[in-house]
KEVO-666910 format. One record per residue (C-alpha): residue number from 1; y, x, z; residue in three letters. Coordinates in Angstrom, 1 decimal. Layout:
# KEVO-666910
+--------+--------+--------+--------+-------+
! drenti !      Y !      X !      Z ! marza !
+--------+--------+--------+--------+-------+
!    NUM !      Y !      X !      Z !   ALA !
...
+--------+--------+--------+--------+-------+
***
This chain:
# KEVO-666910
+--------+--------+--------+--------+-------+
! drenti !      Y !      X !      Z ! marza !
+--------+--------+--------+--------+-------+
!      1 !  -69.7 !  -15.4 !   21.5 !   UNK !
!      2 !  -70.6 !  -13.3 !   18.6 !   UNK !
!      3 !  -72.2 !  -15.7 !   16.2 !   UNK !
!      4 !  -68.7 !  -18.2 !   16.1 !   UNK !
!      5 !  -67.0 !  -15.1 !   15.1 !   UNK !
!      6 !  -69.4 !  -14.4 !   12.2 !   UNK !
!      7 !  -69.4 !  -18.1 !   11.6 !   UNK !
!      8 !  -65.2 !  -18.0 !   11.2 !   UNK !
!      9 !  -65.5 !  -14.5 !    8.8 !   UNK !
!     10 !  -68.0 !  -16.2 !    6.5 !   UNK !
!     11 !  -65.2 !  -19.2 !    6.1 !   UNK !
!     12 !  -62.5 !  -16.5 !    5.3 !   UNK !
!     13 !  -64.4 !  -15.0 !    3.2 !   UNK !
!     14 !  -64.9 !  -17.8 !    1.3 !   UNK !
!     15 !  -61.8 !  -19.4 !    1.2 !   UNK !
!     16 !  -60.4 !  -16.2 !   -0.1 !   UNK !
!     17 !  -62.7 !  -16.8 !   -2.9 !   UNK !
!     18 !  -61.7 !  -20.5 !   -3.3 !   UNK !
!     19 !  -58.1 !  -19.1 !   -3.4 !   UNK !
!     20 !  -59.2 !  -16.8 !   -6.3 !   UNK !
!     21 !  -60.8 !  -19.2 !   -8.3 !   UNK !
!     22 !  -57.9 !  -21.5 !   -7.6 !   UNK !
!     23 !  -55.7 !  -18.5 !   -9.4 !   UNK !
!     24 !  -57.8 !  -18.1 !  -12.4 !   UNK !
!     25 !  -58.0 !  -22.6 !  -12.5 !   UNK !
!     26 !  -54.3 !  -22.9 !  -12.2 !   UNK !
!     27 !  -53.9 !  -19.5 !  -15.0 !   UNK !
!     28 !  -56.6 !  -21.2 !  -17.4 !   UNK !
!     29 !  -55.4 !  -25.1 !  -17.3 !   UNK !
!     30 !  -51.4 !  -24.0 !  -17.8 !   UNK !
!     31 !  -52.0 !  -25.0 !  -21.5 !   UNK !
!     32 !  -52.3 !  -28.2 !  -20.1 !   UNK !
!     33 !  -48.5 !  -28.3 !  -18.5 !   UNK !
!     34 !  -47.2 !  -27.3 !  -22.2 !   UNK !
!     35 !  -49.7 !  -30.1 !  -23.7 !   UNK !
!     36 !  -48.3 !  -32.9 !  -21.5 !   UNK !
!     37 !  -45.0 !  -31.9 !  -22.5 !   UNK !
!     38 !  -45.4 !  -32.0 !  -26.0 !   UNK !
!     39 !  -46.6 !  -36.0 !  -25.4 !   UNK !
!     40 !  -43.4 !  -36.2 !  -23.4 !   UNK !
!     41 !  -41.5 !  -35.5 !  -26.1 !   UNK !
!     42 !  -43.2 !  -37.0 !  -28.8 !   UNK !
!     43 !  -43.5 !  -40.2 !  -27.1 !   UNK !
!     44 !  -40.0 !  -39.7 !  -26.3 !   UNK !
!     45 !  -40.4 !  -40.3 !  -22.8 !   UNK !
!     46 !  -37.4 !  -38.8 !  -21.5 !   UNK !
!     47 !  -35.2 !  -41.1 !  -23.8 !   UNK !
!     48 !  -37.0 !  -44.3 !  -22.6 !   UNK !
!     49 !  -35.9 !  -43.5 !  -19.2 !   UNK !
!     50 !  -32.2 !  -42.3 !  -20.4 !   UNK !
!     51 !  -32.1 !  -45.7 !  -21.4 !   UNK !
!     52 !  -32.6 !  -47.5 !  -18.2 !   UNK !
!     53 !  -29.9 !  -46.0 !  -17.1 !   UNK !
!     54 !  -32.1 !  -42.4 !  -15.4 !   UNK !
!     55 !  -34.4 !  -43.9 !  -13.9 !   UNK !
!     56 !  -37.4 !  -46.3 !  -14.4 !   UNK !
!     57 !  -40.7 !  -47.5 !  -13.4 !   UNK !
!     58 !  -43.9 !  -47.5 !  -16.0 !   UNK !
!     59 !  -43.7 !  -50.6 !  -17.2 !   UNK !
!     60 !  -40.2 !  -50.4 !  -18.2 !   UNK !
!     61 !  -41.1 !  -47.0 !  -20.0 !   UNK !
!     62 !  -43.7 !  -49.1 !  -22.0 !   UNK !
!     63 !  -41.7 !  -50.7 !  -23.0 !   UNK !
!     64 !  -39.3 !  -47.8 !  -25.2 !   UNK !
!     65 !  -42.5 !  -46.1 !  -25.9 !   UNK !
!     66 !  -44.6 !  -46.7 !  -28.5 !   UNK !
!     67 !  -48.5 !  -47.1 !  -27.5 !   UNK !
!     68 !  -51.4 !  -48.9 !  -27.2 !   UNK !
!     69 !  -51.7 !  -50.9 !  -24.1 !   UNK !
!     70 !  -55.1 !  -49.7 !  -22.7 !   UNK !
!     71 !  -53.5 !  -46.6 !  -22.7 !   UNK !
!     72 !  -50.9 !  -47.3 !  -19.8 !   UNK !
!     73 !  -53.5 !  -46.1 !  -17.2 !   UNK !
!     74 !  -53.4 !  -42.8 !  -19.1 !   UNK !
!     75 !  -49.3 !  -42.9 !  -19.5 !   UNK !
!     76 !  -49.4 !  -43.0 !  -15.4 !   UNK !
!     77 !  -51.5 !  -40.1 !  -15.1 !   UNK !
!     78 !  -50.0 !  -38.3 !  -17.7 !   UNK !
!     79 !  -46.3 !  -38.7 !  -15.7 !   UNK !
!     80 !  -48.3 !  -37.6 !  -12.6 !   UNK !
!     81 !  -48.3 !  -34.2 !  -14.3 !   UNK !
!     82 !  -45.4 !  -34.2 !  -15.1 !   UNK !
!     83 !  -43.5 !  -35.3 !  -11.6 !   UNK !
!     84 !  -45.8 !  -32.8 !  -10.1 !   UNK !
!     85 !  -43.9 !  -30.2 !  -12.5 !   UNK !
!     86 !  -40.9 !  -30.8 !  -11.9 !   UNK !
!     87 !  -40.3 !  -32.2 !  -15.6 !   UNK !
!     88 !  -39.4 !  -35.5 !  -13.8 !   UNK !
!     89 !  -38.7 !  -37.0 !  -10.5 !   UNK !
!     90 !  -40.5 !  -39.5 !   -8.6 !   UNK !
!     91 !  -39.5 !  -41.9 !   -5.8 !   UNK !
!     92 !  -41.5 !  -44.8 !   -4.4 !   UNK !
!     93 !  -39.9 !  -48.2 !   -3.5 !   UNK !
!     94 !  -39.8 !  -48.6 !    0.1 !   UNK !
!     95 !  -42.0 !  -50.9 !    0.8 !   UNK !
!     96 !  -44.9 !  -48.2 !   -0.2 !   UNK !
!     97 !  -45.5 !  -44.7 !    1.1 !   UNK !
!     98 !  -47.4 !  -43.6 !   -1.6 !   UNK !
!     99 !  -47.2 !  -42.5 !   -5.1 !   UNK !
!    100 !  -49.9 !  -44.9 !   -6.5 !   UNK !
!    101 !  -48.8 !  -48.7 !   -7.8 !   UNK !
!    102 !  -52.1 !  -50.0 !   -6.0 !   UNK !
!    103 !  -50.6 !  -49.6 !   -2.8 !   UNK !
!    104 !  -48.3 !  -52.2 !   -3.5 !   UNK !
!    105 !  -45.1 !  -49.8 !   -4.3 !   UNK !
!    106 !  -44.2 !  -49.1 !   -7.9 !   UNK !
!    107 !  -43.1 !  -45.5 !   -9.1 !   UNK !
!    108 !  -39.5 !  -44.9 !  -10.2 !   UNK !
!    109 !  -39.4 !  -41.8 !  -12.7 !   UNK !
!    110 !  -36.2 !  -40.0 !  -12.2 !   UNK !
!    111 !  -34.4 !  -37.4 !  -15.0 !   UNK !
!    112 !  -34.1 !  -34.2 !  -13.4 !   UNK !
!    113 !  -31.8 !  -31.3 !  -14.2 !   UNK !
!    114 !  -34.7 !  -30.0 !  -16.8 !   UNK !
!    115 !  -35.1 !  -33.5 !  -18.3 !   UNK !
!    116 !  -31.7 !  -34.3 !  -18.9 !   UNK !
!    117 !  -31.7 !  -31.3 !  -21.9 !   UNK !
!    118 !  -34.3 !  -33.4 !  -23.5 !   UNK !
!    119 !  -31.9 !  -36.5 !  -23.9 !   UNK !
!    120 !  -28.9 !  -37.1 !  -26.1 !   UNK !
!    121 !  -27.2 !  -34.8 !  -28.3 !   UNK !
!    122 !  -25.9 !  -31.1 !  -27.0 !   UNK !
!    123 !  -27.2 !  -29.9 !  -25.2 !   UNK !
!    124 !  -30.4 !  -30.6 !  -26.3 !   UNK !
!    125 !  -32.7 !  -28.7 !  -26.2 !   UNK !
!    126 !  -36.4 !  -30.6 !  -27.2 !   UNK !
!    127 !  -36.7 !  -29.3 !  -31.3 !   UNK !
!    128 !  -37.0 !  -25.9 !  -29.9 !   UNK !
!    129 !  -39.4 !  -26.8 !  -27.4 !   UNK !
!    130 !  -41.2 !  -29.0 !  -30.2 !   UNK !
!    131 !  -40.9 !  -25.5 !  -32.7 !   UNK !
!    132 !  -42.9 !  -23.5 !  -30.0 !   UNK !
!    133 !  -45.1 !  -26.1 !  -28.9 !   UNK !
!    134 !  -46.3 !  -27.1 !  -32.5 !   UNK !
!    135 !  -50.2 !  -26.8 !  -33.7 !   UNK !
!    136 !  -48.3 !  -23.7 !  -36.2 !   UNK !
!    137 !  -47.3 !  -22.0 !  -33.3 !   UNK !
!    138 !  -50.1 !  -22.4 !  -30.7 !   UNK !
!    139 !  -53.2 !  -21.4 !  -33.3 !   UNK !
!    140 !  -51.5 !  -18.1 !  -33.8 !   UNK !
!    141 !  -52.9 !  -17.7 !  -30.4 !   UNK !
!    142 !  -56.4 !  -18.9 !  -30.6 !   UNK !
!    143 !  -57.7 !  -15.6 !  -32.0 !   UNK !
!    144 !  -56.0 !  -12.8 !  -30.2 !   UNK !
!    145 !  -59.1 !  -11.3 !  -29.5 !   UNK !
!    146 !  -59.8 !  -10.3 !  -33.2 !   UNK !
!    147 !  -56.1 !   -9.2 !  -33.8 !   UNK !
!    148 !  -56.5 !   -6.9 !  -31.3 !   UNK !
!    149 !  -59.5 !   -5.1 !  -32.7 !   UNK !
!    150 !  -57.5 !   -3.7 !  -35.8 !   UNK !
!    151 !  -55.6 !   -0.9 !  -36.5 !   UNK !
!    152 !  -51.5 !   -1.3 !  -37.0 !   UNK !
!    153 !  -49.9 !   -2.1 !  -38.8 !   UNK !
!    154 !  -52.1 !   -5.5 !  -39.7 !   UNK !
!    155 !  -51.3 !   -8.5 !  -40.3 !   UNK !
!    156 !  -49.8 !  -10.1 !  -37.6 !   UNK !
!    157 !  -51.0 !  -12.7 !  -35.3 !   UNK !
!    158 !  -49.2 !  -15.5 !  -36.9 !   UNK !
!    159 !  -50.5 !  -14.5 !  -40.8 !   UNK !
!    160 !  -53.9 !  -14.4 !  -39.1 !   UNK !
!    161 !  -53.9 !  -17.9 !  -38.3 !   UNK !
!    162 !  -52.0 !  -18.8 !  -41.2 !   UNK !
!    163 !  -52.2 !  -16.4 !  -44.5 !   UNK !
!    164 !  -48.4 !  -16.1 !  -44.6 !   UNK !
!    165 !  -45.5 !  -14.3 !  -42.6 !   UNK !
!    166 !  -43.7 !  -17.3 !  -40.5 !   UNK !
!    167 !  -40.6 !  -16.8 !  -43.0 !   UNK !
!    168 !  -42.9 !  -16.4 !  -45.9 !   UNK !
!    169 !  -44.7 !  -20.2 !  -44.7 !   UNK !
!    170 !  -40.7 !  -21.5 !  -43.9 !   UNK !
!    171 !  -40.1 !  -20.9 !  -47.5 !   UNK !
!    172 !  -43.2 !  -22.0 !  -49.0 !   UNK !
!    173 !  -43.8 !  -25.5 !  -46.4 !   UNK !
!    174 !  -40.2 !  -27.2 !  -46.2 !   UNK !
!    175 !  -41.7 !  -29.1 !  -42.9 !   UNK !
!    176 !  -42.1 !  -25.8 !  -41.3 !   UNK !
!    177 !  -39.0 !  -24.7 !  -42.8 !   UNK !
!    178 !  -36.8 !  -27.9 !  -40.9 !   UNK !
!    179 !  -39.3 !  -27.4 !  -38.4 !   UNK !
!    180 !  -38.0 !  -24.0 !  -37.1 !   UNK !
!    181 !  -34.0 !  -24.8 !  -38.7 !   UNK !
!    182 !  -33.7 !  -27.9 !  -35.9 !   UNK !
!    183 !  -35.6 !  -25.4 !  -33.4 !   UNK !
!    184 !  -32.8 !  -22.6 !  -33.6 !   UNK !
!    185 !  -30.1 !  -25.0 !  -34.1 !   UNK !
!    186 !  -31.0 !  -26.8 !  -31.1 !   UNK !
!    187 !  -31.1 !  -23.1 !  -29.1 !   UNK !
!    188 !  -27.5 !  -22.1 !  -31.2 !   UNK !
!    189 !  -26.1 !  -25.5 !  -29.6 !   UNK !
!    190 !  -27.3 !  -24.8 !  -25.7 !   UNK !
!    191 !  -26.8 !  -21.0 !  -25.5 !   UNK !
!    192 !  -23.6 !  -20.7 !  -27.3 !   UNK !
!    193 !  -21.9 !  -23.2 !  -25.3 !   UNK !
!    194 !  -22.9 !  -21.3 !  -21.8 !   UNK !
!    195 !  -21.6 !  -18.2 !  -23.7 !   UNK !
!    196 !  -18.3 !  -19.0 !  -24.5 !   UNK !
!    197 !  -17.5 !  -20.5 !  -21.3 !   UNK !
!    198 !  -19.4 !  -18.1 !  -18.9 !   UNK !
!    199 !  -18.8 !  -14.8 !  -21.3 !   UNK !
!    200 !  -15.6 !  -15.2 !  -22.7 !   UNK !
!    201 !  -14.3 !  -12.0 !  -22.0 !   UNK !
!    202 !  -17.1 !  -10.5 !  -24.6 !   UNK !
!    203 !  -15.3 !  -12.2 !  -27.5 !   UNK !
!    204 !  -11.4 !  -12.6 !  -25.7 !   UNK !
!    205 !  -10.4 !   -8.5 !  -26.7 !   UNK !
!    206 !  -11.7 !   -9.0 !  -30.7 !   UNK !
!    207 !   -9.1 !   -8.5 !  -33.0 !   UNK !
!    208 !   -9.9 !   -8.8 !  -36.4 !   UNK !
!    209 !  -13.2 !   -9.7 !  -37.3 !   UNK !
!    210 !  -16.8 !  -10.8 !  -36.7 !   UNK !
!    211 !  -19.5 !  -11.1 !  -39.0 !   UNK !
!    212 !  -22.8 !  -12.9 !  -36.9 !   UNK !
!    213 !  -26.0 !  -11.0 !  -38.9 !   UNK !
!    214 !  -29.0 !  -13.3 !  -39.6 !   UNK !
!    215 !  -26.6 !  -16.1 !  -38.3 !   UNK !
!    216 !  -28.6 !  -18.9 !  -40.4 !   UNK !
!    217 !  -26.4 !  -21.7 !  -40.9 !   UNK !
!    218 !  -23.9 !  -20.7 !  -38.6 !   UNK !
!    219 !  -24.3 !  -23.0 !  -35.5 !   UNK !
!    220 !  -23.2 !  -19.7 !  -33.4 !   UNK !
!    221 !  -20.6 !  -18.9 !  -35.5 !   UNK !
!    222 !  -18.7 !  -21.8 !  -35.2 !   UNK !
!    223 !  -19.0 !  -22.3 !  -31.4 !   UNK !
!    224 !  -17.6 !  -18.7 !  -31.4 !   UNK !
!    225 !  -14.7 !  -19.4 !  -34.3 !   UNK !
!    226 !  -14.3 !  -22.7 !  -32.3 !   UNK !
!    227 !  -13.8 !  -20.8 !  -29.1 !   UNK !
!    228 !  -11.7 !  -18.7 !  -30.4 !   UNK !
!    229 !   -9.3 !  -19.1 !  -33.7 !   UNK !
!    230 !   -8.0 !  -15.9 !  -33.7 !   UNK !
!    231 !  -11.0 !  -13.9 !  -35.1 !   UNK !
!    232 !  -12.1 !  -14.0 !  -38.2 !   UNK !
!    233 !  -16.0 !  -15.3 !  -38.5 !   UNK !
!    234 !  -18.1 !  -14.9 !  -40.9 !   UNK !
!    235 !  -22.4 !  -15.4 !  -41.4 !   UNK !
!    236 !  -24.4 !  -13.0 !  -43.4 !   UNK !
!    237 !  -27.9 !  -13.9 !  -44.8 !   UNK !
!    238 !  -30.4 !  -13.9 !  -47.4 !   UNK !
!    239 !  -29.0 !  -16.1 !  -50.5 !   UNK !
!    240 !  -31.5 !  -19.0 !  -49.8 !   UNK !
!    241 !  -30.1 !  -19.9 !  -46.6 !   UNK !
!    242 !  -26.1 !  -19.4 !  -47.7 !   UNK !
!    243 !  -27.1 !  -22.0 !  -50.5 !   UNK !
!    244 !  -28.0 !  -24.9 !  -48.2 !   UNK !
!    245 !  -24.7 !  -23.6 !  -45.5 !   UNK !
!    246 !  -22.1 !  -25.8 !  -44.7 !   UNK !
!    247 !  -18.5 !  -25.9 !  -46.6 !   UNK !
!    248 !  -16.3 !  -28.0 !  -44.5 !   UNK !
!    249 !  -16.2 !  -24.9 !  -41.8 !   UNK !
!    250 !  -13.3 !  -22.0 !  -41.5 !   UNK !
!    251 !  -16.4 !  -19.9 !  -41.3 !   UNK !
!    252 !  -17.3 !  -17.9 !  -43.9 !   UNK !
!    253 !  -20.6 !  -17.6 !  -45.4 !   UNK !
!    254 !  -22.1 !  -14.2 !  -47.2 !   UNK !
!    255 !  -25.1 !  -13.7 !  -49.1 !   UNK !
!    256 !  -26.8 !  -10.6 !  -48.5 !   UNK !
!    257 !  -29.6 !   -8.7 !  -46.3 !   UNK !
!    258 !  -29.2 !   -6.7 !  -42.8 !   UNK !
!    259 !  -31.7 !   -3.9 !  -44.0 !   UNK !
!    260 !  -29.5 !   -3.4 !  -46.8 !   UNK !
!    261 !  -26.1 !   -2.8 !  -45.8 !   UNK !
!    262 !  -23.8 !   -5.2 !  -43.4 !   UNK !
!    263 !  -20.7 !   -6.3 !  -44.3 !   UNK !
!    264 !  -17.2 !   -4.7 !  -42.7 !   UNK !
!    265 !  -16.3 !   -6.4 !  -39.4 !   UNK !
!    266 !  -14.3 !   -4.9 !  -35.6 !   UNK !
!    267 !  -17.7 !   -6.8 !  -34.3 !   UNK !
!    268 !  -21.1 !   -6.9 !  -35.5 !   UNK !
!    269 !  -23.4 !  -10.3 !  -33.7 !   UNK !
!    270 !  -26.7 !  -10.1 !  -33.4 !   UNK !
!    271 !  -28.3 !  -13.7 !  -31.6 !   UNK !
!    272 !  -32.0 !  -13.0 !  -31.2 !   UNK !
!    273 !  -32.7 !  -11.5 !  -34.2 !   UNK !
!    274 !  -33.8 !   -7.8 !  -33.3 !   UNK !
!    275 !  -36.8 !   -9.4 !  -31.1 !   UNK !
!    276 !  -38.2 !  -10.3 !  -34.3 !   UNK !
!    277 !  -39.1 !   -6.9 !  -35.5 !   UNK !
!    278 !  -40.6 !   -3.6 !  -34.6 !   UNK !
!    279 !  -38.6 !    0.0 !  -33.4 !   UNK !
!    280 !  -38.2 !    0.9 !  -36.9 !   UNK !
!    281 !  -36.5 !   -1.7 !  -38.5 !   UNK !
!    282 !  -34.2 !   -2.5 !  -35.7 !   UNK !
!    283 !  -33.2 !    1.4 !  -35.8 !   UNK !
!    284 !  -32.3 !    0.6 !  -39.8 !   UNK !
!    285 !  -30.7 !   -2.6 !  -38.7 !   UNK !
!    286 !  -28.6 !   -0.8 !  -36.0 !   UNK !
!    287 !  -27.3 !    2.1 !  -38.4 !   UNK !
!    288 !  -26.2 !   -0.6 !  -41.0 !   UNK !
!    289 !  -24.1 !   -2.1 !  -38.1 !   UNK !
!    290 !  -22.7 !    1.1 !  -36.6 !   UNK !
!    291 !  -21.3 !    1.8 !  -40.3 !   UNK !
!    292 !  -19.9 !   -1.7 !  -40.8 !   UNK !
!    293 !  -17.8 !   -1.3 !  -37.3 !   UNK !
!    294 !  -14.7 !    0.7 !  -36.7 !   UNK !
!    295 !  -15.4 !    4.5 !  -34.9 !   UNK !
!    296 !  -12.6 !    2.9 !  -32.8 !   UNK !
!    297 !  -12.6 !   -0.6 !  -31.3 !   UNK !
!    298 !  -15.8 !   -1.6 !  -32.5 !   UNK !
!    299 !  -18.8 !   -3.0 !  -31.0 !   UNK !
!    300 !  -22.1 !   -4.3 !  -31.7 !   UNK !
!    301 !  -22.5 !   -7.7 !  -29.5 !   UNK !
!    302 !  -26.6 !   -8.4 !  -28.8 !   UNK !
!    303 !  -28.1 !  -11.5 !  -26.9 !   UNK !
!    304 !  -31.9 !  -10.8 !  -26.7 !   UNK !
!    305 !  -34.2 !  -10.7 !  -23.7 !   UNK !
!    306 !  -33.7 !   -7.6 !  -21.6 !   UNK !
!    307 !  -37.1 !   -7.5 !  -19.5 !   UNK !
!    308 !  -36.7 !   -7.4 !  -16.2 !   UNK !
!    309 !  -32.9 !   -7.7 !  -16.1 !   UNK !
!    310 !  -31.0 !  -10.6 !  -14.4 !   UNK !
!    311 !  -33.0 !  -12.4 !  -11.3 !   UNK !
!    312 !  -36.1 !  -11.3 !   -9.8 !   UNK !
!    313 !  -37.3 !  -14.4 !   -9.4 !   UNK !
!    314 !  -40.7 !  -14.6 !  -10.6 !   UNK !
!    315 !  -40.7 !  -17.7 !  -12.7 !   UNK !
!    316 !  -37.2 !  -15.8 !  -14.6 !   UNK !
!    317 !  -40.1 !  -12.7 !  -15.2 !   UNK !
!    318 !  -42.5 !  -14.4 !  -15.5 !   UNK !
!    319 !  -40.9 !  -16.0 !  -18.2 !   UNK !
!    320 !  -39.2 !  -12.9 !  -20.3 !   UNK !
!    321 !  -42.7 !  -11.4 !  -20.5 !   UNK !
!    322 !  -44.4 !  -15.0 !  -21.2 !   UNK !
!    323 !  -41.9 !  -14.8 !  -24.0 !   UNK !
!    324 !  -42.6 !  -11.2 !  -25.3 !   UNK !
!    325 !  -46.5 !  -12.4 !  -25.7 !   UNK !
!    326 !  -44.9 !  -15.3 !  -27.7 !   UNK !
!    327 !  -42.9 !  -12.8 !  -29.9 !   UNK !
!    328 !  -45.6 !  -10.4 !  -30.5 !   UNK !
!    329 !  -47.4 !  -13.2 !  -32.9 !   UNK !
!    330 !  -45.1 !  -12.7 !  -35.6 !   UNK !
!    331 !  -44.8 !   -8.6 !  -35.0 !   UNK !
!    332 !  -42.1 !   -9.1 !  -32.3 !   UNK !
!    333 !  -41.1 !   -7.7 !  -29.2 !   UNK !
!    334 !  -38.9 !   -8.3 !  -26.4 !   UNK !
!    335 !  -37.6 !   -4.8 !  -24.6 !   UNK !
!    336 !  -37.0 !   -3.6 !  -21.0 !   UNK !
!    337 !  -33.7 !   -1.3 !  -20.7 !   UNK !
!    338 !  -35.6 !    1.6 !  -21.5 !   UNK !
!    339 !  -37.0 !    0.3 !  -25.0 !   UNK !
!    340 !  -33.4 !   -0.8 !  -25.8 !   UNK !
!    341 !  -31.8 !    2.5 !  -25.2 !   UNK !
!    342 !  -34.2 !    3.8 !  -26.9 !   UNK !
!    343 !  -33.4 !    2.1 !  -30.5 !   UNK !
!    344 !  -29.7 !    2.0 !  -29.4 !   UNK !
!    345 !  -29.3 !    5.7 !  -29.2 !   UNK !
!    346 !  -31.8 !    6.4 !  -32.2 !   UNK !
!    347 !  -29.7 !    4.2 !  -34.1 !   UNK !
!    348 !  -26.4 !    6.6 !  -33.5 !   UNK !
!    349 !  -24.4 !    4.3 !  -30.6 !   UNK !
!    350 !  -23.1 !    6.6 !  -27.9 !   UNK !
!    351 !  -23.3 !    3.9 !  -24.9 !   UNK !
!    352 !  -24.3 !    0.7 !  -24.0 !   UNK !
!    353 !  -24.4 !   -2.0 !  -21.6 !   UNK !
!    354 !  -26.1 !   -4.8 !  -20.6 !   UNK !
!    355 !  -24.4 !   -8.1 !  -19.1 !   UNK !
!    356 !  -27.4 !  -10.5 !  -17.6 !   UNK !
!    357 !  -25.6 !  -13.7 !  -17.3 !   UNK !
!    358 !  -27.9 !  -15.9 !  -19.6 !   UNK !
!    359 !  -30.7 !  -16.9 !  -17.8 !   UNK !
!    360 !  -33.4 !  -14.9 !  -19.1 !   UNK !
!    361 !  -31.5 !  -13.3 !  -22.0 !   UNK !
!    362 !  -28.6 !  -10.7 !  -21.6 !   UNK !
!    363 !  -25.4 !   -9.7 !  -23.9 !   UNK !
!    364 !  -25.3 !   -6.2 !  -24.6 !   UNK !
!    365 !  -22.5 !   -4.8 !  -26.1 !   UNK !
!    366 !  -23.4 !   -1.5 !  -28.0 !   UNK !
!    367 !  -20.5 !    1.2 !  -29.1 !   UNK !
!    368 !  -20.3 !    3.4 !  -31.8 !   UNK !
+--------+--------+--------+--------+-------+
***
């Protein structure tokens, strides 16, 4: 009776090292997930099957897509990745009960919830996607290992790759440039429209004024000013990007920079901008704010990722952190509570708090 016992241990012990090798598979070919939906979106997949109407089988996504025809093969297995992912749906007509068209049954690709913020106009979310899943982006990656044998400061992992700073290539490669403008645009567009309506009460007590620092063109500005007509809005940024801002807005638009002084406003916004720098400068671009705000009544309104605040699910965590590695390759970093409070209170604020009501980004209004 012994030997079937041994026989049984051996087999656990080597599924548990099929299981393992299946974790480091599953880690290395993730690149693959991102990959597939880059082709999604540049084939414009998710519009060809918007325009039959949500739903559609292969051939009738051939036929809004633009590709060669020996390739359709390929396009199938390519959406088999992608229904597998939850990127799209997949039912098969009934008169099949499997997946694959030899069977008899063709597959009807479905939008899901994810898909349907790659259609249309707002909210649409696909040029940021295309921003972090361009080839500009993803080589900053490809030689971490040689980053991380120098000393800091050094040039960061993006000038590696690329001889520049990402803002110092945006003004120097006007692709790049529109590249990343349509990117945070697009983000502007979604996030500020959950904001308004799920986070009102952020923006309802302002009287007076807000000035939105590093606001760009002013996409979140006017969702706010939109929102709500009683405060005053204004953008400040460097005098390259007021030149190309809009006119026909109530917002106004001021030429300056955050490290140098901020203008005076009840409220100071900052929309993902801190994550962009180290301890240091955020500290300097925190006491510029506390001196533009009232002692009384004023507030400094951030909405950055808070590590490990909001939902513990691990794909929310997993994502925050999967972001933070993305940040760090142009000098960034996304902070846990403690990391905040520790530039908050360095920077002169006397309290703070953190509101996690933005999937996996937080508001957190700071006081003087």
């Amino acid at each position: 009776m012994a030997a079937p016992a041994k026989a049984q241990h051996a087999s656990t012990d080597q599924q548990t090292m099929l299981d393992a090798q299946l974790q480091l598979w599953h880690h290395t070919f993730g690149y693959v997930k991102s990959m597939a939906l880059k082709a999604a979106l540049d084939l414009r997949i998710p519009d060809a099957i918007h325009q039959h109407g949500g739903s559609a089988t292969l051939p009738q996504i051939v036929t809004k897509v633009t590709l060669h025809p020996s390739k359709i093969p390929c396009l199938r297995r390519l959406m088999r990745v992608l229904t597998q992912t939850g990127v799209f749906g997949v039912v098969v007509q009934p008169h099949s009960t499997t997946t694959d068209a030899d069977d008899g049954g063709e597959p009807v690709y479905e939008l899901t919830l994810a898909s349907r913020l790659l259609i249309g106009s707002a909210p649409n979310v696909s040029p940021f996607l295309n921003m972090v899943l361009g080839t500009v982006f993803v080589s900053s990656f490809l030689d971490l290992d040689e980053w991380f044998q120098h000393e800091l400061p050094d040039p960061s992992p993006f000038k590696l790759a690329h001889g520049r700073h990402v803002w110092d290539l945006a003004r120097h490669d006007a692709s790049f440039a529109e590249l990343c403008d349509n990117g945070m645009v697009a983000d502007s567009g979604f996030i500020m429209d959950v904001m308004v309506k799920e986070c009102g009460d952020v923006f309802r007590g302002i009287s007076g004024s807000l000035v939105d620092v590093a606001g760009g063109l002013g996409g979140a500005t006017q969702a706010i000013a939109k929102a709500f007509p009683h405060i005053e809005c204004s953008v400040l940024d460097l005098p390259n990007v007021v030149a190309a801002a809009p006119t026909n807005t109530e917002v106004k638009y001021i030429a300056g920079d955050m490290f140098e002084s901020i203008p005076s406003a009840n409220v100071v916004f900052l929309k993902w901008v801190l994550h962009d720098w180290g301890d240091a400068e955020c500290v300097k671009i925190l006491k510029n704010c506390k001196r533009a705000i009232p002692s009384e009544g004023g507030k400094v309104i951030i909405m950055d990722i808070v590590v490990g605040a909001g939902s513990s699910d691990q794909k929310h965590v997993e994502t925050q952190v999967l972001f933070d590695l993305f940040i760090m390759t142009i000098n960034g970093a996304e902070r846990d509570e403690k990391e905040w409070k520790k530039i908050i209170f360095e920077a002169g604020f006397s309290s703070y708090k953190i509101i996690p009501v933005l999937g996996v980004r937080s508001i957190i209004e700071v006081y003087p």
